[in-house]
C-alpha positions in Angstrom: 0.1 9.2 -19.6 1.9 6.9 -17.2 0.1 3.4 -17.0 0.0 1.8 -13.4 -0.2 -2.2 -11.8 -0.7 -3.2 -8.9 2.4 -5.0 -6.9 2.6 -7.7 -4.7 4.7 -10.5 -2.8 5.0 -14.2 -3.4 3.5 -16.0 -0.4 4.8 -19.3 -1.4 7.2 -20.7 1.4 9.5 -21.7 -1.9 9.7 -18.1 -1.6 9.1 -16.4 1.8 10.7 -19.5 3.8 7.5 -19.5 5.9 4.3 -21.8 6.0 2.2 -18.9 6.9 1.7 -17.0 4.2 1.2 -13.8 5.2 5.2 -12.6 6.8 8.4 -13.2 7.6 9.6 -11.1 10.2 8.0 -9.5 13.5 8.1 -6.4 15.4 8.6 -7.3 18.5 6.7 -5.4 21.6 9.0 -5.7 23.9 11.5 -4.1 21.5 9.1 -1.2 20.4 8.5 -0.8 24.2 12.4 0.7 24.3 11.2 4.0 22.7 10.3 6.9 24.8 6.8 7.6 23.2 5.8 4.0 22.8 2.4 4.6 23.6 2.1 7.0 20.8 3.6 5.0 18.2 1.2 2.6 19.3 -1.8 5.1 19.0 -0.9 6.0 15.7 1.0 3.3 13.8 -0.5 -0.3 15.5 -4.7 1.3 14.6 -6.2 1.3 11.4 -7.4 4.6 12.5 -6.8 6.5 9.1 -6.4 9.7 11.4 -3.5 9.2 12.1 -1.6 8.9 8.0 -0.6 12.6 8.5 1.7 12.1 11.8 3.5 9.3 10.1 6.8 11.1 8.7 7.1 13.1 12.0 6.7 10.0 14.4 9.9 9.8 16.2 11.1 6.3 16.1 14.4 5.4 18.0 14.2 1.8 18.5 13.2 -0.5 15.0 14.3 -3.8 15.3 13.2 -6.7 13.5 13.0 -10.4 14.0 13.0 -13.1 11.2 10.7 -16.0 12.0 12.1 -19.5 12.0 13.1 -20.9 8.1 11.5 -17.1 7.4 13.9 -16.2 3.9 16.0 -12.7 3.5 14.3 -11.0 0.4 14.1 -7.7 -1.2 10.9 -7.3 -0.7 9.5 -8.5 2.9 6.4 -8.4 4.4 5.6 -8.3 8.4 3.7 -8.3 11.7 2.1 -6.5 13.4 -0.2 -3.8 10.8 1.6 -0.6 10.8 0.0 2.0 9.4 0.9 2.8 6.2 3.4 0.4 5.9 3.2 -2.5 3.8 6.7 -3.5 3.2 10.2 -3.7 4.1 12.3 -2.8 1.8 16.2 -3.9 0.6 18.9 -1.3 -0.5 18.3 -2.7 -4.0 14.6 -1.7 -4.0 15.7 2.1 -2.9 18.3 2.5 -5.2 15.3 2.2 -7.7 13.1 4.5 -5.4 16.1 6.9 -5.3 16.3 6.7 -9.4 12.6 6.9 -10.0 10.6 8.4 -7.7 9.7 11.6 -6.3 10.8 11.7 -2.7 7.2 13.3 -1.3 5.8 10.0 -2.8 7.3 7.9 0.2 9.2 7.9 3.5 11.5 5.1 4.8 12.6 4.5 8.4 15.9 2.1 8.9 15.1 -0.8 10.7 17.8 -3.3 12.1 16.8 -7.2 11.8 18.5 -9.4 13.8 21.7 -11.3 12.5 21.2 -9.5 9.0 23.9 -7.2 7.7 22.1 -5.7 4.6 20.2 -2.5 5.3 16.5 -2.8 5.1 14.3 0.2 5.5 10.0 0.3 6.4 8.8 1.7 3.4 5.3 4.5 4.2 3.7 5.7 1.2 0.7 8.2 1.9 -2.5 7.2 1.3 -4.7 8.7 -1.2 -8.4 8.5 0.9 -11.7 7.8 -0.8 -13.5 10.8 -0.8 -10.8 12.0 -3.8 -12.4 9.1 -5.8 -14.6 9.9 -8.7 -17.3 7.9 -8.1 -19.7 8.4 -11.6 -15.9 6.5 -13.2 -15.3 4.0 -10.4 -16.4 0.4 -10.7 -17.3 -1.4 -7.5 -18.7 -5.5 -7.0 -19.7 -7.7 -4.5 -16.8 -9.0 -2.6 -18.2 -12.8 -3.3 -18.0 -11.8 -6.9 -14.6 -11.3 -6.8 -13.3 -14.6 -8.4 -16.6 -14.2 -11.0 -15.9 -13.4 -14.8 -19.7 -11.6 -14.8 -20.1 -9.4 -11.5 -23.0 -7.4 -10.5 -22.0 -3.4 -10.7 -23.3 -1.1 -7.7 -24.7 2.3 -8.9 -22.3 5.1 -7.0 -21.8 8.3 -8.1 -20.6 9.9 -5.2 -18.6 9.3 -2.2 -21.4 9.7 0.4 -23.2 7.1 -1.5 -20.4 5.1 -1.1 -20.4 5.5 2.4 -24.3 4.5 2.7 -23.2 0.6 0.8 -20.8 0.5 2.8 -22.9 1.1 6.0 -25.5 -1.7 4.6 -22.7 -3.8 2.9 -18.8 -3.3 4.2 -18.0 -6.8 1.6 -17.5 -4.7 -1.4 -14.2 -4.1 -3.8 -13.1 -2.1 -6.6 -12.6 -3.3 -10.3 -12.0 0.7 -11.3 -11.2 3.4 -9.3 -10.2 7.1 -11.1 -8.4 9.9 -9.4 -8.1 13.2 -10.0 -5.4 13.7 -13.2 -3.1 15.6 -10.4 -1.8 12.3 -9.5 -0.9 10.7 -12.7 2.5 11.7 -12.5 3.3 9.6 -9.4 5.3 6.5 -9.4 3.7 5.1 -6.5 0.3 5.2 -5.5 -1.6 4.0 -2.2 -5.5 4.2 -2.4 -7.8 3.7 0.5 -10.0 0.7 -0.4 -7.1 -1.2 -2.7 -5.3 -3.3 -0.9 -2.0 -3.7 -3.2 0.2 -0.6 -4.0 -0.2 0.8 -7.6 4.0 1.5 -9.1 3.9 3.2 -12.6 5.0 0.6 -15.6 8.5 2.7 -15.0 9.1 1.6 -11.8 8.2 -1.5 -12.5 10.3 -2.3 -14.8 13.3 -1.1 -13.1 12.7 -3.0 -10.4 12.4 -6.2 -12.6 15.7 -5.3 -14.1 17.3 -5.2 -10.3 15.9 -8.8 -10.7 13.9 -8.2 -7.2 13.1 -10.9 -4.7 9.7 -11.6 -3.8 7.9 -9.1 -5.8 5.2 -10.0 -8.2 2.3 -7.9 -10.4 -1.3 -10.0 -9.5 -3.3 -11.8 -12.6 -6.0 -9.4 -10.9 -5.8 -5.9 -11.4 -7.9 -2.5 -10.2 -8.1 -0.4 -13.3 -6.5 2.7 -12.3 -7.4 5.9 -14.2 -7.4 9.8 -14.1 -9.7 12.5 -14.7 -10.1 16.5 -13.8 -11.2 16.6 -9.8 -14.2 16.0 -8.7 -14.4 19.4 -8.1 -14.0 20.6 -11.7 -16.3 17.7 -12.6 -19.0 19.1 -10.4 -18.8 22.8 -11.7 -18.7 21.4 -15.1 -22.1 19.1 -14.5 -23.8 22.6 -13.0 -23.2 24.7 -15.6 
């Protein structure tokens, strides 16, 4: 069974060039405002609307050009402004070449983008996003938010998604320590779940990105335990028989 971490970037400015923490390069609006159906690529992509995940790949997108910020620093792994959705990361040729060797290409889509006065080709990396109510909830783990930096948190009692939905409608501050999906997606290299914040890339992946020796991409001290089990579906018919 493949064994998953969570990845991340290095917001140091030793690193990312930038005080900011948070990116190095912007989307500019007046440069998205060159494409024909700006106005839906603003519906869909600039929203955290997750309604939207499944008109991602077939967006048309003609104009995609980046702009480093001040001091920002080239790596192979960027991140960037505005939210997109679905998009955490631009990504360097070295960083697909690993994609290209690893991964399944229905796990993720990539859209060139040009960034100004930078030859290399960089690419907006979309992975789809695995949404909540696939979570088995009797195997998840969910905290208090404040708890997070805690060593003994206080675990909610959820054993289904529309209870998760009612703590979230009396407390939105809550985060995952576990979360199990169904065993159909064990296989994956990449994994996006709603409610994680940080990608999950199989041990695989990982490692041959580390071996591409990778600029500004890191594996958290803090992890979400990510398993697998039968669907919920199956669990339920089992349960009732």
């Amino acid at each position: 069974m493949r064994l998953f971490k969570q990845i991340s970037y290095n917001p140091e400015p030793s690193v990312i060039g930038v005080n900011n923490g948070i990116y190095q390069l912007e989307f500019k609006e007046r440069d998205l405002k060159k494409n024909f159906n700006y106005e839906e690529i603003e519906q869909i992509l600039m929203t955290f609307d997750i309604a939207g995940l499944n008109k991602i790949k077939e967006l048309p997108i003609e104009h995609l050009k980046g702009t480093l910020l001040k001091k920002a620093k080239v790596t192979d792994l960027m991140v960037f402004s505005p939210h997109l959705l679905g998009h955490k990361y631009l990504i360097s040729q070295k960083v697909v070449d690993c994609l290209k060797e690893m991964v399944a290409t229905r796990e993720y889509h990539l859209r060139k983008v040009e960034i100004e006065a930078v030859k290399e080709n960089y690419y907006l990396l979309f992975v789809p996003m695995i949404l909540t109510n696939e979570i088995d909830f009797t195997q998840a783990r969910i905290f208090p938010e404040r708890e997070y930096l805690s060593e003994s948190r206080t675990y909610f009692e959820i054993d289904s998604y529309a209870e998760y939905q009612n703590l979230l409608d009396e407390n939105p501050l809550v985060s995952f320590e576990k979360i199990c999906l169904p065993k159909k997606y064990q296989n994956q290299d990449i994994i996006s779940v709603q409610g994680a914040v940080d990608l999950f890339f199989s041990e695989q992946l990982i490692e041959c990105l580390q071996e591409a020796e990778v600029t500004n991409f890191r594996i958290p001290k803090r992890q979400i335990e990510l398993v697998f089990s039968e669907s919920v579906e199956s669990l339920r018919d089992v349960r009732n028989k």
